[in-house]
Phi, psi and omega in degrees: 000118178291152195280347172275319182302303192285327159318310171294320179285308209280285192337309197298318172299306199314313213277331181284315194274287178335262169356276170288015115320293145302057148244355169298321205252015192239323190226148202287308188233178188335173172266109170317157173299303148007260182304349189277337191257341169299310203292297195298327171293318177317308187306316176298304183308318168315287156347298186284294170323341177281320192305299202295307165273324185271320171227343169300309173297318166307330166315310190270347173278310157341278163339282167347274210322294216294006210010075175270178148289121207274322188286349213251303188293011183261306178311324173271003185248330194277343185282291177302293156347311185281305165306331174311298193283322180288322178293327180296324202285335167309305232224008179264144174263136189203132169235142173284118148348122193072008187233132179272349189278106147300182206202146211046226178281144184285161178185173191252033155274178178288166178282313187318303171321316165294306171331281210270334132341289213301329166276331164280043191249293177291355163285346174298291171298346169308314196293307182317283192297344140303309190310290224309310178307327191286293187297340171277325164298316166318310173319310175107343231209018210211010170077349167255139215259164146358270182314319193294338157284356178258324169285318168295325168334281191317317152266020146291332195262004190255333189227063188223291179274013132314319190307303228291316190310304183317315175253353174285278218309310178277357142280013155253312161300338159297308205139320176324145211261174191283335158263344154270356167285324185292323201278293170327323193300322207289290200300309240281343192259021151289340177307310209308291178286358165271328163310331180250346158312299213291308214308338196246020176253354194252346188340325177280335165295312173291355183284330192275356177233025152226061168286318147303286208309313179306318218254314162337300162301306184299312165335299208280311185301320183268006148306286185323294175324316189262355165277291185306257198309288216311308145345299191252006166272334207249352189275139165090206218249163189067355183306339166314324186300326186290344180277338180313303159313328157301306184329300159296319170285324158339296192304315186319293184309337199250294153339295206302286181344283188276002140268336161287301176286000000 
C-alpha cells in the first residue's frame, strides 16, 4: 500500500465535510427537520455498521491470529473507547444543534464556536478509525485489505456529508456570512485526517495493540451515535423518519464493507 492510496483513505472523508458543507451556498434556507432527522439517523446507521464490520470483527480476527483471547482486546478497546469519548464530551465546552444548554466546561466562546466544537467532537474518532484502519492495511499482514480501508473511508465521507450540511447551514441562519459558515463547516471536519495522520505516524507502536485500537475506535464511535445522533434524530415529531435512515445507512455501510473488503 502506497503513501498515495493512504493519502487518499484520509482525504475522502475530510472531502464528505467539505462537500456538505458547501451546501450554505446551493441552498436559501434551514435543512427541514424531516430531512435534518433523516440525515442523522443515515449518519448512525453508516456508524454503527462502520463499528461493526470495518472494525470490531477485525478487532476479533486480528486477536485470533495474533493468538489472544479473542474477545478480551474487542471488549477493552469498545470500553475504553466510550470512555475516552464521555471525557472529551465532559470537559470540550460544546453545542448541539437545535439545543440552547451548553455542554461541557463553562467558557466565553461564541455560539458559532461551540456549534462547530460539538461536531469536531465526533469527528475525532471517525479519524481514528480511518488511521487504525489505513495502518492495519499498510502493515500487510493483518488481514485488512486496501479495499476494505477504503470502504470505511467512503462511508465515513457519505455520511460526513449531512454533518458538514448540518452545521454551515445553521451558522448561517446566526448571522454569519456564507463563506465563514463553509469555513467553519469546512475546519470542523480536519480533525478527521489530522487524527488519522499521528494514528499512521505511531504504526510501529500500534500494530501489537491493534486489535484494542480497532475495537477503541468502534467504542468512541458508537458513543457518539447513542449520546448525539441517535437522540437528537429522535426529538420531537417525526421521529420515523431518522429510524427510516438508520436502515439505509446501516444497510450502505454493511454492503460497502462486504463488498470492498
Amino acid at each position: 500500500m502506497n503513501m498515495m492510496n493512504t493519502l487518499i483513505g484520509l482525504l475522502i472523508p475530510f472531502a464528505g465535510t467539505t462537500l456538505g458543507a458547501a451546501m450554505v451556498f446551493l441552498l436559501k434556507d434551514q435543512i427541514s427537520p424531516r430531512i435534518q432527522k433523516l440525515l442523522l439517523g443515515f449518519a448512525s446507521g453508516v456508524m454503527m455498521a462502520a463499528s461493526v464490520w470495518s472494525l470490531l470483527i477485525p478487532s476479533i480476527d486480528i486477536a485470533e491470529r495474533q493468538e489472544m483471547t479473542a474477545w478480551l482486546p474487542a471488549a477493552g478497546g469498545f470500553l475504553c473507547g466510550m470512555a475516552f469519548l464521555l471525557l472529551l464530551d465532559s470537559v470540550i465546552p460544546h453545542l448541539h444543534v437545535n439545543s440552547d444548554e451548553d455542554e461541557g466546561l463553562q467558557s466565553k466562546l461564541k455560539r458559532s464556536t461551540k456549534l462547530v466544537l460539538a461536531v469536531t467532537l465526533h469527528n475525532i474518532p471517525e479519524g481514528m478509525a480511518v488511521g487504525v484502519v489505513l495502518a492495519g492495511a499498510m502493515a500487510g499482514d493483518t488481514g485488512i485489505s486496501l479495499a476494505g480501508a477504503m470502504a470505511l473511508s467512503i462511508g465515513i465521507a457519505i455520511q460526513n456529508f449531512p454533518e458538514g450540511a448540518i452545521i454551515s447551514m445553521p451558522l448561517k441562519s446566526d448571522g454569519n456570512g456564507k463563506g465563514k459558515s463553509f469555513l467553519y463547516g469546512t475546519l470542523s471536519g480536519v480533525v478527521e485526517p489530522v487524527a488519522g495522520i499521528l494514528t499512521i505516524l505511531l504504526i510501529d507502536l500500534m500494530l501489537p495493540i491493534l486489535p484494542f485500537l480497532l475495537a477503541f475506535a468502534a467504542g468512541a464511535m458508537i458513543y457518539v451515535v447513542v449520546e448525539e445522533l441517535i437522540p437528537e434524530s429522535q426529538d420531537g415529531h417525526h421521529s420515523n423518519i431518522a429510524t427510516i435512515g438508520v436502515a439505509a445507512g446501516f444497510t450502505l455501510m454493511m454492503i460497502l464493507d462486504v463488498a470492498l473488503g
